[in-house]
C-alpha positions in Angstrom: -29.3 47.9 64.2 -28.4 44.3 63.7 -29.3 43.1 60.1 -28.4 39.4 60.7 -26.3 37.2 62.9 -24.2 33.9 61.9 -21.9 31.8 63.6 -19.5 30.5 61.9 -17.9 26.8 62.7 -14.5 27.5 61.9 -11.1 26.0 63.3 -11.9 29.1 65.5 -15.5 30.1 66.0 -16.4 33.3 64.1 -19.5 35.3 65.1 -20.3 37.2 62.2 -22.3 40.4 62.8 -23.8 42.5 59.9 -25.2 45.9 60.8 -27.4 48.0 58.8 -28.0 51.7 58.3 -24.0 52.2 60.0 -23.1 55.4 57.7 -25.5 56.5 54.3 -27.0 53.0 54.1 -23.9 51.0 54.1 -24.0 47.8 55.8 -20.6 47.0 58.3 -19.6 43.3 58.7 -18.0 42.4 62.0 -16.1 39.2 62.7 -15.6 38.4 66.6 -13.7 35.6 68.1 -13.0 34.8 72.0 -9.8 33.3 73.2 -7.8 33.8 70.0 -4.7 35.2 71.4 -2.8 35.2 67.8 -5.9 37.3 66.1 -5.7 40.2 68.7 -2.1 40.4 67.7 -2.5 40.0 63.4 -5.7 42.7 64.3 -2.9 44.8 65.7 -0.3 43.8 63.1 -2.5 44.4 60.1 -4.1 47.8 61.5 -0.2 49.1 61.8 0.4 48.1 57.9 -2.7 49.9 57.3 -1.8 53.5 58.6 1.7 53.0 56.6 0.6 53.7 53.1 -3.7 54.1 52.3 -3.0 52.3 48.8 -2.7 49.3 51.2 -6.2 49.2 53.2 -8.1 50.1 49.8 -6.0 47.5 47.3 -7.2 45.0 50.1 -11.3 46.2 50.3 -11.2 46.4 46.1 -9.4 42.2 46.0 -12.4 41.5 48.7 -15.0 42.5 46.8 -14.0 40.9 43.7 -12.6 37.7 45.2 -16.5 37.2 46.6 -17.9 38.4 42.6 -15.3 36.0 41.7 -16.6 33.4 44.3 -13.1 32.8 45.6 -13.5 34.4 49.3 -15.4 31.5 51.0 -13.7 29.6 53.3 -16.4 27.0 54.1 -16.6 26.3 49.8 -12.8 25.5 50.0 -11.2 28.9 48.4 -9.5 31.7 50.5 -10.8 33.5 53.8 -10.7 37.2 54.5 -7.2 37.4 56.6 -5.8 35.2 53.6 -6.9 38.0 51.2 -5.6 40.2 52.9 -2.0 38.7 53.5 -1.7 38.2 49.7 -2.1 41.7 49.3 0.7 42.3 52.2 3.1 40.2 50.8 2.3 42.0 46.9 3.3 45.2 48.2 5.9 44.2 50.5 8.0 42.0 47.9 6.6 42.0 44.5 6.2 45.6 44.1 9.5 47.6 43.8 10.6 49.4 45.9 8.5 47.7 48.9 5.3 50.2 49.4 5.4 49.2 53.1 8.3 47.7 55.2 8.4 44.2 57.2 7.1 45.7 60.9 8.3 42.7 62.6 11.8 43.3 61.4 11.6 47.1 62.2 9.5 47.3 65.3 10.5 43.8 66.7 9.9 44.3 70.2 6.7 45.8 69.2 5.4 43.0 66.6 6.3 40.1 68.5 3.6 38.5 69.5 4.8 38.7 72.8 3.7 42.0 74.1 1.2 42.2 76.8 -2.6 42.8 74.9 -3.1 45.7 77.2 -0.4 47.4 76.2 -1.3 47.1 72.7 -1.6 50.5 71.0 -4.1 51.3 68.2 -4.5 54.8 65.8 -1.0 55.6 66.6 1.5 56.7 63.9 4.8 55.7 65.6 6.1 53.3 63.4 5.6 55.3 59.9 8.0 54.8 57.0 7.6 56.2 53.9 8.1 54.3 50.7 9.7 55.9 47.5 7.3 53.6 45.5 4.3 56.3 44.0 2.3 53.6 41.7 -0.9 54.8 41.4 -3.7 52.3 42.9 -4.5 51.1 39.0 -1.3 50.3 38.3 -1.0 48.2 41.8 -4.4 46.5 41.0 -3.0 45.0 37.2 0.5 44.5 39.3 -1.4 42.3 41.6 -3.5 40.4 38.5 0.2 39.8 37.0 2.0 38.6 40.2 -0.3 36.5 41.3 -1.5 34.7 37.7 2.0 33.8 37.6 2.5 32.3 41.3 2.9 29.1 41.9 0.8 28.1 44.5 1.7 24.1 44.1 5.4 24.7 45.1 6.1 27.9 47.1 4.4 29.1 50.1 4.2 33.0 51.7 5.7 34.3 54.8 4.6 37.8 56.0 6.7 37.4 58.9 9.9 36.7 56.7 9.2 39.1 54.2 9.6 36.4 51.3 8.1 33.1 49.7 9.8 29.9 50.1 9.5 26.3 49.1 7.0 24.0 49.9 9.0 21.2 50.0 10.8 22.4 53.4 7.3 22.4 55.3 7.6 18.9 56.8 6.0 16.1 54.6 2.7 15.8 56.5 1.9 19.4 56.0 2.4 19.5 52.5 0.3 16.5 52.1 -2.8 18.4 53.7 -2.2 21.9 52.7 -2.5 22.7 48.9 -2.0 26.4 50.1 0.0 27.8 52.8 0.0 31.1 53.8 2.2 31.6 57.0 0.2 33.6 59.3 2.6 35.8 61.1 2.5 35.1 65.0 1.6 31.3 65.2 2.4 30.6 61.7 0.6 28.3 61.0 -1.8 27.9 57.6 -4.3 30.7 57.2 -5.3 29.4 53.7 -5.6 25.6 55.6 -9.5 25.2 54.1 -8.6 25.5 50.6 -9.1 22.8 48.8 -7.8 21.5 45.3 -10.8 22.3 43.7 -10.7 25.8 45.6 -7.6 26.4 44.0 -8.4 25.8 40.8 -10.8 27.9 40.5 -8.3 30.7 42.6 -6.2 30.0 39.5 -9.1 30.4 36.8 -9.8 33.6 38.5 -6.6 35.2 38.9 -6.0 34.3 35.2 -9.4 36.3 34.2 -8.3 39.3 36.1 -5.0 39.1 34.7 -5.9 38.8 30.9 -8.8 41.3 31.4 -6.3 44.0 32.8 -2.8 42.9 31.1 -3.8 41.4 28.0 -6.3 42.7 26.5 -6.0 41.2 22.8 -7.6 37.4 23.6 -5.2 35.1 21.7 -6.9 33.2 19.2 -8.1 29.2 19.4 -5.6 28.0 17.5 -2.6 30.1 19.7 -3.8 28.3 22.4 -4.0 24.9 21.2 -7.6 24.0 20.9 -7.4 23.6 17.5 -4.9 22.0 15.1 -6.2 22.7 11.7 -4.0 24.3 9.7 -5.0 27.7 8.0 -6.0 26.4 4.9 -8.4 23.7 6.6 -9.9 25.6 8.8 -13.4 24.9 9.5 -15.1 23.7 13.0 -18.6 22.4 12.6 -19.2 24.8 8.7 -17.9 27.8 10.2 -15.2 29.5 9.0 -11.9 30.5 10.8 -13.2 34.4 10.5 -16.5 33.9 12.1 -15.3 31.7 14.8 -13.1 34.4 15.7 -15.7 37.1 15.3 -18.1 34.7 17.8 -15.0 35.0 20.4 -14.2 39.2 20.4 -18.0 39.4 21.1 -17.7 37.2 23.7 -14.9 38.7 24.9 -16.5 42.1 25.2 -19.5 41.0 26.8 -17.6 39.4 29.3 -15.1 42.3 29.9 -18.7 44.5 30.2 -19.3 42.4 33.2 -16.6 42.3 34.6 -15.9 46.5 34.7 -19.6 46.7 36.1 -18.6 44.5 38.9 -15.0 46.2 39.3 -17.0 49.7 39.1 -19.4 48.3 41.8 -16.8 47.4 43.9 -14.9 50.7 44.0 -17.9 52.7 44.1 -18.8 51.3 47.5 -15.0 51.6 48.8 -15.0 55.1 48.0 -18.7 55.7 49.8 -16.4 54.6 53.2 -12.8 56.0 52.3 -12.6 59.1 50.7 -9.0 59.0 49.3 -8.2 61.2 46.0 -6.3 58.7 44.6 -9.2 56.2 44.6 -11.3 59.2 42.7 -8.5 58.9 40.4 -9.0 55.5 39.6 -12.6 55.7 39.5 -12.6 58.4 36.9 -9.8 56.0 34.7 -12.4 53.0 35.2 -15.3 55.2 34.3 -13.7 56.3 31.1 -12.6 52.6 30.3 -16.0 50.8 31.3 -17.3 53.7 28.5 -15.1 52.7 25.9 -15.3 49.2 26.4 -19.0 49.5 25.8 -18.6 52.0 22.7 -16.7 48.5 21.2 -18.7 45.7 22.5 -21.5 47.8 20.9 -19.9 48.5 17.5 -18.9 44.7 17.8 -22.5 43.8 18.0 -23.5 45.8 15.8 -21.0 44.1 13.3 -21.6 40.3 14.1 -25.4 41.2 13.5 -24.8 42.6 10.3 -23.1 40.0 9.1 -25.0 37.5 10.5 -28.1 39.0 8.5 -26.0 39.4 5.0 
């Protein structure tokens, strides 16, 4: 049964289709689109990648979910689209993780991925171009790899290519695309920008999220105000509006857990609803290592609490 209906005014028209009750409850999004050559052939590409490796297909429902609890997957409020999501998850696992955890299918299978190849005769559920990859990180590990990569990428100056299996530099985009686009992400058969809507405010707050993920998962010890240059009172001196340096610091770590509370509910949320569609063990896996985290991280926030209040009352 249809739950709602919206069309979207896009570069290309999206009708977006949302259907309740499809399997235990679970809602299913559709996007369709009429007369868009270059998506039946990225729907074809992208379902291929899928069936190579299933760490690939679940890494990219996981980002989804908490690039829209981030508010970073809206196309229309200047920040990244689905297909972008999903070709930043690509390009992770075909060149930032080592070795690749799946190949470049338009170098392998190039008079299959071509863009060129008659729609009818476009095959689907088919496992004829399978490659196994000699990379066995488990999906946790691939999700902080993915924090780290992308905290550190520099979206101002380089730009991704699926279709050439590498990033390159902005600057050899010709000059009136780099003045419009403040991301580009090569889509693989037209190649042009899949990431044309976001804009510089967009990114920004792409950046602020990526960071977040990336100290939540990689760094877990917050560095304190002075490390980071928002104070330059010297030890000795240091007092911000009659509080000391110690309870300034206490204020943060309990700020700091409350947010990293949040933010495994959301993640445990997320993961919880993949695994009610894909039931992969190594998803279980991770689920179990989140559960166990999410419980420890809630043991300290509340023995943190617990702390500040105490104090606070002597």
């Amino acid at each position: 049964m249809t739950k709602r209906t919206i069309l979207i005014k896009a570069v290309v028209p999206i009708l977006q289709i949302t259907f309740k009750g499809f399997h235990n409850g679970i809602e299913l999004e559709a996007d369709i689109n009429i007369n868009n050559i270059a998506g039946i052939y990225n729907t074809h590409l992208i379902h291929h990648y899928s069936r190579q490796d299933d760490r690939f297909p679940a890494l990219c429902l996981l980002i989804k979910h908490w690039a829209l609890n981030s508010g970073i997957n809206s196309a229309q409020d200047g920040t990244f689209n689905s297909y972008s999501l999903i070709l930043l998850v690509l390009h992770y696992m075909q060149c930032a993780c080592q070795p690749p955890i799946v190949p470049n299918l338009q170098e392998v299978c190039p008079d299959t991925f071509n863009g060129q190849v008659p729609i009818t005769d476009l095959r689907f559920f088919e496992d004829e171009y399978t490659f196994e990859s000699e990379n066995h990180s488990d999906f946790t590990a691939l999700l902080m790899g993915f924090f780290a990569y992308y905290a550190g990428f520099d979206f101002d100056k380089y730009a991704i290519s699926i279709r050439r299996n590498r990033v390159f530099p902005k600057q050899i985009l010709p000059q009136e695309t780099r003045k419009k686009y403040v991301v580009f992400i090569e889509e693989p058969f037209d190649h042009n920008n899949t990431a044309r809507c976001v804009r510089p405010e967009g990114l920004d707050k792409i950046k602020k999220a990526l960071n977040e993920g990336n100290r939540i998962w990689n760094f877990r010890k917050r560095p304190s105000l002075k490390k980071i240059g928002q104070f330059s009172q010297s030890e000795r001196t240091y007092k911000i509006n009659g509080y000391s340096k110690q309870e300034v610091e206490e204020e943060e770590n309990h700020h700091q857990q409350q947010h990293l509370h949040n933010y495994h509910l959301h993640l445990l949320s997320s993961l919880r609803q993949v695994l009610q569609l894909y039931h992969l063990s190594f998803l279980q896996q991770a689920f179990h290592l989140l559960q166990v985290e999410f419980s420890f991280s809630i043991f300290l926030y509340k023995r943190r609490s617990t702390r500040s209040y105490r104090s606070r009352s002597d």
